[in-house]
N, C-alpha and C positions, 0 to 999 in steps of 0.2 A: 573849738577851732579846727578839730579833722575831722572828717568820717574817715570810719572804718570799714573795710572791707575784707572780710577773712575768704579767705578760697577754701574750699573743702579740701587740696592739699594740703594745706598749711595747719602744721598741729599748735596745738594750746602754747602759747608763747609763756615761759616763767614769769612773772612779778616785775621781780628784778631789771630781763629788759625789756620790757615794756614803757616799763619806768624811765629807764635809763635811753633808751631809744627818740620816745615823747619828748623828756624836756630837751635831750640835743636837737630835733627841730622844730620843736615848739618855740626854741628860743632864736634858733638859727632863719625862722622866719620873718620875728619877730622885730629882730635887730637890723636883717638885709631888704627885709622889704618884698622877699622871693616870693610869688604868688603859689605856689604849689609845688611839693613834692608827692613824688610815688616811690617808696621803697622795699624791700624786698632781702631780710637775713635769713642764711641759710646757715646751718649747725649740723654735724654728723652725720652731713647727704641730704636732708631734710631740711625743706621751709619750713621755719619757725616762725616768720614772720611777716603781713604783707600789710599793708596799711599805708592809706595817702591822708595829704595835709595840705589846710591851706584851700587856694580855690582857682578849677581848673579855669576860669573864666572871672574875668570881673563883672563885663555887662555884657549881657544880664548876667547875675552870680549865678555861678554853676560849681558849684563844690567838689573839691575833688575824690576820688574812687579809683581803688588799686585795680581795678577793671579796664579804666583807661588806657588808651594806645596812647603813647607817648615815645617822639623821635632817641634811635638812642646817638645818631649823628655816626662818628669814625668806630665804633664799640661793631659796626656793620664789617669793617676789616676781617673780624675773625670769620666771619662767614665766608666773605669770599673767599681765605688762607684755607680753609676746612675744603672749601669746593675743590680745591688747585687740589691739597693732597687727597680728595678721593679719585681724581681722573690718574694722580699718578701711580697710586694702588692698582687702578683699574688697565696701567700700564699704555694710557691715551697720551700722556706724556712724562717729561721729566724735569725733577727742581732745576737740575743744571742743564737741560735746552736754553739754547740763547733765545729770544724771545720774535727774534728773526722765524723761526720756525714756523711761525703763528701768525705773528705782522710786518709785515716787509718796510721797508726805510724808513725805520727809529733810528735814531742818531745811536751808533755803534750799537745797534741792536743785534747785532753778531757776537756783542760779547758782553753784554749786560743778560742776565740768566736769571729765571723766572727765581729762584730764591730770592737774587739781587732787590727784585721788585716787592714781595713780600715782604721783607726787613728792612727796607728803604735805605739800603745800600747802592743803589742803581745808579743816583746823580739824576736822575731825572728832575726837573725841576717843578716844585709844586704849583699846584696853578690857582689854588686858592690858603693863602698863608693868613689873610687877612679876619679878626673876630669879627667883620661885619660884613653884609653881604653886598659885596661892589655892585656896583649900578648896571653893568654890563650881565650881571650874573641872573638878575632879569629876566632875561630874555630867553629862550628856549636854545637849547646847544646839542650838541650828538659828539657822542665819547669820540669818533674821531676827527671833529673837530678841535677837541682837547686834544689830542693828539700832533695833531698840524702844529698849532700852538703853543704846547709846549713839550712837547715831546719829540719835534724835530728840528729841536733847538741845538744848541750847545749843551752840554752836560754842565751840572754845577760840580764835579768832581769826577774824576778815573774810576769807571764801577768798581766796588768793593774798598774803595779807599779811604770814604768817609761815613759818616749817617747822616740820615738828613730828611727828616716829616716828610713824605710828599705823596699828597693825594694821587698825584698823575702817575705811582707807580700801580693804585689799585682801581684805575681805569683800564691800565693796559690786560690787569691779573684780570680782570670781568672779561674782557670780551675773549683774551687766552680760554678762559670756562666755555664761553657761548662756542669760538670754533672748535674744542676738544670733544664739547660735548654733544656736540651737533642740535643744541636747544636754546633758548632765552636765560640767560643768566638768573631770574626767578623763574623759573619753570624746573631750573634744574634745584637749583637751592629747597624749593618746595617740594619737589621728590625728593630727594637725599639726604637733607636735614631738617627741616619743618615737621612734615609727615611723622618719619622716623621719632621726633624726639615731641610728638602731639602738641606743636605751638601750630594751636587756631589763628591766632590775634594777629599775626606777621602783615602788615600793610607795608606796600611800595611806595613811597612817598618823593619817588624822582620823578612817576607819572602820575601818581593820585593824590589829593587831598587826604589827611586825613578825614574818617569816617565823622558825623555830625557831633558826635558826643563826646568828641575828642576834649583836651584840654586846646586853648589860644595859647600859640608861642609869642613870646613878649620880649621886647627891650626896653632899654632906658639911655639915655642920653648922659654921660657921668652920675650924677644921684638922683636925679631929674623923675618924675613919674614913669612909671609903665605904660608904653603903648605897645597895640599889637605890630608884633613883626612883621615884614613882608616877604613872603615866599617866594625860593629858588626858581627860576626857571625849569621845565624840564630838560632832563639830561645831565645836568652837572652835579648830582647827587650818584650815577652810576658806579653801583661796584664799593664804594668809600665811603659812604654816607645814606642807602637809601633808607634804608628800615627804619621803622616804627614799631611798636609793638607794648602788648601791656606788661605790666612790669615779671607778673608769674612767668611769661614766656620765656623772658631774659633767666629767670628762676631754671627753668627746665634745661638752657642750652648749660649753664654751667653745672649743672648733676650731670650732663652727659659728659661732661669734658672728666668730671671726677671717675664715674662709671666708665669712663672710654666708649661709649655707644655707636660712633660713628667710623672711627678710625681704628686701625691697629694700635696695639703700642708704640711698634716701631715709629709711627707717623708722629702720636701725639709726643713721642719725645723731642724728635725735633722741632714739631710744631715751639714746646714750651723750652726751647734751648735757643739760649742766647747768640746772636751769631757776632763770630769775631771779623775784623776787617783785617784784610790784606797785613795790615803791622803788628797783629795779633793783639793789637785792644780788644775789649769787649766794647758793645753797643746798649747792654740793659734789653735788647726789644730780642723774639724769639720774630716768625713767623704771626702777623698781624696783633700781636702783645709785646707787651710791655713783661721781659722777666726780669725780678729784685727781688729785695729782700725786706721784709717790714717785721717789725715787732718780734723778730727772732725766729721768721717764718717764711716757707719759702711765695712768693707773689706772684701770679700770673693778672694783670688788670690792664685797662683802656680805661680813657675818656672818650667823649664824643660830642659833637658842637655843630649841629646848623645853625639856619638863621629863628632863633624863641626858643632852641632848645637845649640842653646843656647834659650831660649825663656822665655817669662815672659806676665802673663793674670790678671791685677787691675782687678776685678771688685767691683762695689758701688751699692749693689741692691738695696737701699733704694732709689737712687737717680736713678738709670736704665741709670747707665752711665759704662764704661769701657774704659780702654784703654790693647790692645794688643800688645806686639811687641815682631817680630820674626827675627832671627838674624843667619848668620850662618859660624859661628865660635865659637867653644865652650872655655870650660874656661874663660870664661870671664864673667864678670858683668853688660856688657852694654846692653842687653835689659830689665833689672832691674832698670836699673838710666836713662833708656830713660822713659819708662814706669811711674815711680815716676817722672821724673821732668815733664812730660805732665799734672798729674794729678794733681801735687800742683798745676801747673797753672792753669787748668781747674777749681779747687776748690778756691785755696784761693790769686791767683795775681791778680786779680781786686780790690778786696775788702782790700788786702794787701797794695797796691798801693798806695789808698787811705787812709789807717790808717796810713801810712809809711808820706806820706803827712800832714794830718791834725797833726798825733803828731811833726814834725817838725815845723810845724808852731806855734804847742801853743809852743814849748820848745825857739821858736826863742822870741816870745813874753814874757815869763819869763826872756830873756837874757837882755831884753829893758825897763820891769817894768811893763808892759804894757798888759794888758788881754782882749781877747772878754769875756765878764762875758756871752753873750746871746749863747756861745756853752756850756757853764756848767750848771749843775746838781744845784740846790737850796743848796743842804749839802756841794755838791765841791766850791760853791761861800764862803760859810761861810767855809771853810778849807782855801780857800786861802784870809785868812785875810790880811790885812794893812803890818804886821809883817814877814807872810812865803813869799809874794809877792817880799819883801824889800829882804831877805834871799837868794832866788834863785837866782834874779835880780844880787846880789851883788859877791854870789857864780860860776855865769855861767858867766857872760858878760865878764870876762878876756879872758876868753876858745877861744872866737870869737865865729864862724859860724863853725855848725860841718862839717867834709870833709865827713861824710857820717852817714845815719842812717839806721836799716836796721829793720822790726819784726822779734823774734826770737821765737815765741811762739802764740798761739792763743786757747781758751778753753770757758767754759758757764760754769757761777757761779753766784745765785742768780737772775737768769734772763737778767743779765749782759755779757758782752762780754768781753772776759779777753786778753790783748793783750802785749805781753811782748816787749822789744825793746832793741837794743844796739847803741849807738851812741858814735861814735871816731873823737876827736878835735885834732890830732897827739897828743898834749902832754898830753892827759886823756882819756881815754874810761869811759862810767857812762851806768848806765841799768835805764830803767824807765821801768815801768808800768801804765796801766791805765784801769777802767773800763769803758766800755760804754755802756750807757742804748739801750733799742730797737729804740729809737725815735732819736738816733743818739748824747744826750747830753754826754757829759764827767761828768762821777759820783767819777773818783777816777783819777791822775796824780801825779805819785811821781816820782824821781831821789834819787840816789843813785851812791856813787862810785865803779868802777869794782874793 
C-alpha cells in the first residue's frame, strides 16, 4: 500500500515506529479515503523517518515517494516571519515600525506594527477564510490588489486588541521583505534560508505549477469521490501560502529552528513566544506559529491548506523532535490527527503502556484484598490501612475484572507524576488517579465513581 523512500539522511528507523507509524496511516487511509501522505519524524535533531503512502495520483496511478514536492499551504508563514526577523537583525527594519513605513494608506497603518502583522494581531481582515477555493480566486491578482481589498478596509478590531487568522497580514509582511530588501521575496528567502539550511526541493507555487512528478491536489464534495482540485490564481498565494516543497526539506527547516542556524537567539525567542494582546491574554501564536503545549511538552507547530493540499508541522524544540505530515487533499483534518497521534505515541505510549499496566494491577489487587505494600510510597502504605483496604476490596470485587482501562490524563505536581485513568466493568465505569514518585513508588491511588 506505500513505497518507501529512505533519504540517505534519514537513519535506520527502530521496529517499533515503523510499526507504529505504518499502521496509523495505513489505517488513516484506509478509513478517510486520503489519497496520499508524505511524512517525515524527526528524534534527537535527527530524521528518523521519511516515507509516503497511498497514491500521489490516481489517473494514471502514480504512487507516492517521500521525494515528492507537496504544497505545505500557511506552514509558508514561518518563512516569511524568519525573512522579517533577519532584515531586522540586519537592522533594515524594526518589529515595532508601523507598517506605514513600508506601505503608505493601510487603514491605521500608522499604528498597526509589523509584529501586529506577524501574530495576527493587526485587525486586518483575512481575505481568504473560506476551505474552498472561491471562484473569484481564479483568477490571477497582485498582493496589492489584496491590499486595496482588504487591507484598506475597516479593521476587524483596534490593533493588538484581539487575534484573529488573517492571511492579509502575511501579504503585507511579503512585500515589507521585497522593499527592506531591495529583492523579490523568493530571491531573498532563497539566499538567506534555502541555500543556508540546503533545501533543493523549494518550488513557488503562486507563480508555478508544481514540477510533472508532483502529487495531484484533490477534493471531494461531503463524502463524495475525489476529484482533482483546481488551482489558485497567481498572486493570492504570496507571502502566506506559496511554497511547496518535499517533505525532507520541511525535515531540514525544523533542525534549523532546533540548531538556531538562521537567527540569533535573541530573535528565535521571540519568534517562539507567545504574544500577549493589549488586556494581557495570551494568543497561543508566537511570530508565524502556533506556541502550546502538548503531551507535557513545550510546541511550536502550523497547519497549512490550499486548494488539494493539506498539511500539518509538530515541532518539540526542547526535545529536538518533530513529526511532519503532508497530505494532498485539502479540507480535511488528517494530517493534523496523523501528526498528533504519531507524537502522543512518540511521547507518551511507552511509558502510557506501562502506567496503564502497573494501575491495573494494583486496582486488580484491591479487588482481591491483597497489596504489594514494596510498590508504595511509606504515606501511601499508612493510607491504605487495614479498614480502606477492606473498603475497596469489598466495593470492587463484585465489579469483576475490568473489560478495559485506559490513561486519560498525565501532568507534574510536587515532583510527582500525576496520572489520571478510566476503567469500565460493563455495568460501572470509576476514574482513578494516582501520584507517582521519580523512583517509580505509588505516593497516591484513589477510585471514585464516574
Amino acid at each position: 500500500m506505500f513505497l518507501a523512500v529512505c533519504s540517505s539522511t534519514a537513519q535506520t528507523p527502530d521496529s517499533a515506529l515503523q510499526q507504529r507509524v505504518d499502521a496509523i496511516v495505513e489505517n488513516t487511509l484506509a478509513t478517510t479515503g486520503i489519497p496520499s501522505v508524505s511524512l517525515a519524524v524527526i528524534q534527537n535533531g535527527k530524521v528518523m523517518f521519511l516515507r509516503a503512502y497511498g497514491k500521489a495520483r490516481l489517473e494514471p496511478p502514480l504512487a507516492a515517494a517521500a521525494g515528492m514536492v507537496y504544497s505545505i499551504g500557511s506552514i509558508s508563514k514561518q518563512f516569511t516571519a524568519t525573512a522579517i526577523l533577519l532584515l531586522a537583525e540586519d537592522g533594515k527594519l524594526s518589529l515595532d515600525d508601523p507598517v506605514s513605513r513600508f506601505i503608505p494608506d493601510l487603514t491605521l497603518g500608522n499604528q498597526v506594527t509589523i509584529r501586529q502583522l506577524l501574530s495576527h494581531t493587526s485587525g486586518y481582515r483575512d481575505y481568504w477564510p473560506q476551505d474552498y477555493l472561491p471562484p473569484f480566486m481564479l483568477q490571477p491578482t497582485t498582493a496589492g490588489n489584496i491590499l486595496d481589498l482588504w487591507a484598506r478596509q475597516p479593521l476587524d478590531f483596534d490593533p493588538g486588541a484581539d487575534w484573529q487568522y488573517s492571511n492579509t497580514n502575511f501579504v503585507i509582511a511579503g512585500l515589507i521583505v521585497e522593499k527592506a530588501s531591495g529583492m523579490p521575496l523568493m530571491q531573498y528567502l532563497g539566499r538567506r534560508i534555502f541555500a543556508p539550511l540546503d533545501m533543493k526541493g523549494v518550488v513557488d507555487i503562486d507563480q508555478n505549477a508544481l514540477p510533472d512528478n508532483s502529487p495531484t491536489g484533490y477534493l471531494r464534495y461531503g463524502l463524495g469521490p475525489l476529484h482533482p482540485a483546481p488551482k489558485e490564481g497567481k498572486g493570492w498565494l504570496f507571502a502566506a501560502a506559496q511554497l511547496a516543497m518535499p517533505v525532507e526539506d520541511l525535515a531540514k527547516w525544523d533542525i534549523g529552528l532546533f540548531d538556531h542556524r538562521l537567527l540569533k537567539d535573541a530573535s528565535y525567542k521571540v519568534m517562539e513566544t507567545e504574544v500577549l494582546l493589549k488586556n494581557g491574554l495570551g494568543t497561543h501564536y508566537g511570530l508565524g506559529m502556533m506556541v502550546r503545549e502538548e503531551f507535557g511538552h513545550r510546541v511550536l507547530a502550523h497547519g497549512g491548506e490550499v486548494s488539494g493540499f493539506t498539511a500539518q508541522n509538530i515541532v518539540f524544540p526542547d526535545d529536538r523532535s518533530a513529526v511532519i505530515v503532508l497530505v494532498n487533499q485539502d479540507s480535511s483534518s488528517v494530517s493534523s490527527d496523523i501528526a498528533r497521534n504519531i507524537a502522543s505515541w512518540l511521547f507518551e505510549a511507552g511509558h502510557q503502556e506501562q502506567s496503564e499496566e502497573e494501575a491495573l494491577s494494583l486496582l486488580v489487587q484491591l479487588q482481591k484484598g491483597k497489596l504489594d505494600r514494596s510498590r508504595l510510597t511509606e504515606n501511601c502504605n499508612r493510607y491504605f490501612s487495614d479498614q480502606a483496604v477492606k473498603d475497596f476490596s469489598s466495593s470492587l470485587a463484585s465489579l469483576g475484572l475490568p473489560k478495559w482501562l485506559k490513561q486519560t490524563s498525565q501532568s507534574q505536581r510536587g515532583g510527582m507524576t500525576f496520572h489520571g485513568f478510566e476503567a469500565d466493568f460493563g455495568s460501572k465505569s470509576v476514574n482513578i488517579w494516582e501520584r507517582v514518585m521519580p523512583d517509580g513508588k505509588v505516593e497516591q491511588f484513589q477510585i471514585s465513581a464516574k
